[in-house]
C-alpha positions as CSV (number, residue, x, y, z in Angstrom):
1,X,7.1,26.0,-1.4
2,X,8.9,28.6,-3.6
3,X,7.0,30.7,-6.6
4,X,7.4,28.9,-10.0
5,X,9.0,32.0,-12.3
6,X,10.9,31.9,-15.3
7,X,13.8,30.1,-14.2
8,X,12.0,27.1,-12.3
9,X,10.1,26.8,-15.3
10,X,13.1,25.5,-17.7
11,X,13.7,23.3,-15.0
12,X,14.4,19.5,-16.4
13,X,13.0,16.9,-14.4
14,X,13.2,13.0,-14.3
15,X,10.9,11.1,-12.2
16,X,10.7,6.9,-12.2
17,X,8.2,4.5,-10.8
18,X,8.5,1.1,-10.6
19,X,5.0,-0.6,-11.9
20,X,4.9,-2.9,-9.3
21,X,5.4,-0.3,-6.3
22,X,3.2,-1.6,-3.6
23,X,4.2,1.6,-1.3
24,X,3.3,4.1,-3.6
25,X,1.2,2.8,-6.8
26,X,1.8,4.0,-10.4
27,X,-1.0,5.9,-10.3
28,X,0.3,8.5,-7.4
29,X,3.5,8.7,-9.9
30,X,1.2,9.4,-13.1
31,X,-1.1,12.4,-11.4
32,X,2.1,13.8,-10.0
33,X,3.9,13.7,-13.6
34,X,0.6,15.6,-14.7
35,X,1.0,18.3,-11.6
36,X,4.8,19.0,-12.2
37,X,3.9,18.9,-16.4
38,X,1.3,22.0,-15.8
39,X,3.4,24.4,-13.4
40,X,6.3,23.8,-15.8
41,X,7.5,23.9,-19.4
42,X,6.3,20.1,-20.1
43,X,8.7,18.9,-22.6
44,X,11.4,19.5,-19.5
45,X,9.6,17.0,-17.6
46,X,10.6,12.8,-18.1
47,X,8.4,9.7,-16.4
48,X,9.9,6.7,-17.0
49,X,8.4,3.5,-15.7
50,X,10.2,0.5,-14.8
51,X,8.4,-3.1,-15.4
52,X,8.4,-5.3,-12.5
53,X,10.5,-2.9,-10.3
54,X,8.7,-2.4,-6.9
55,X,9.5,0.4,-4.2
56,X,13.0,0.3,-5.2
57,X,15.3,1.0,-8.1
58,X,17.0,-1.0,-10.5
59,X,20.2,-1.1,-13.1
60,X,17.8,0.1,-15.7
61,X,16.8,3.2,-13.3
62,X,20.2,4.2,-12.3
63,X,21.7,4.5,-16.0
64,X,18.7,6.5,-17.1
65,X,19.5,8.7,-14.0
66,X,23.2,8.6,-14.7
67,X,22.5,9.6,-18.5
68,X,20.1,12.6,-17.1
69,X,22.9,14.0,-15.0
70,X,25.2,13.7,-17.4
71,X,23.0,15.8,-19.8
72,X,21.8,18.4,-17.3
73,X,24.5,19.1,-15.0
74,X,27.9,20.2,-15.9
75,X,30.9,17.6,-15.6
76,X,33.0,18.1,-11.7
77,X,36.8,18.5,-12.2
């Protein structure tokens, strides 16, 4: 566990749940969103939930993570 400084605090970070995750329930995802959202600059931090998805990931999912990349990381030549 590194030290949270001013560069890991700008940090953007997307986390999904499915809301039918029997592995690891909505609620885990929720209090973790909260954890990352006070050791970081908030507005950098995205939860997106997914209805009916279960521990797995969907189209839905992998465009919203496509579109996040896109955004955050520069384009490969």
């Amino acid at each position: 566990q590194g030290p949270i400084n001013g560069v890991n605090k700008e940090i953007a970070i997307l986390q999904c749940h499915g809301d039918c995750d029997p592995l690891v329930p909505l609620m885990f995802g929720a209090l973790t969103v909260e954890k990352l959202k006070s050791m970081i600059n908030p507005a950098n931090v995205t939860f997106r939930t997914y209805s009916g998805m279960m521990h797995s990931s969907c189209i839905e999912e992998m465009m919203d993570v496509k579109q996040f990349i896109d955004k955050h990381l520069p384009p490969v030549d």
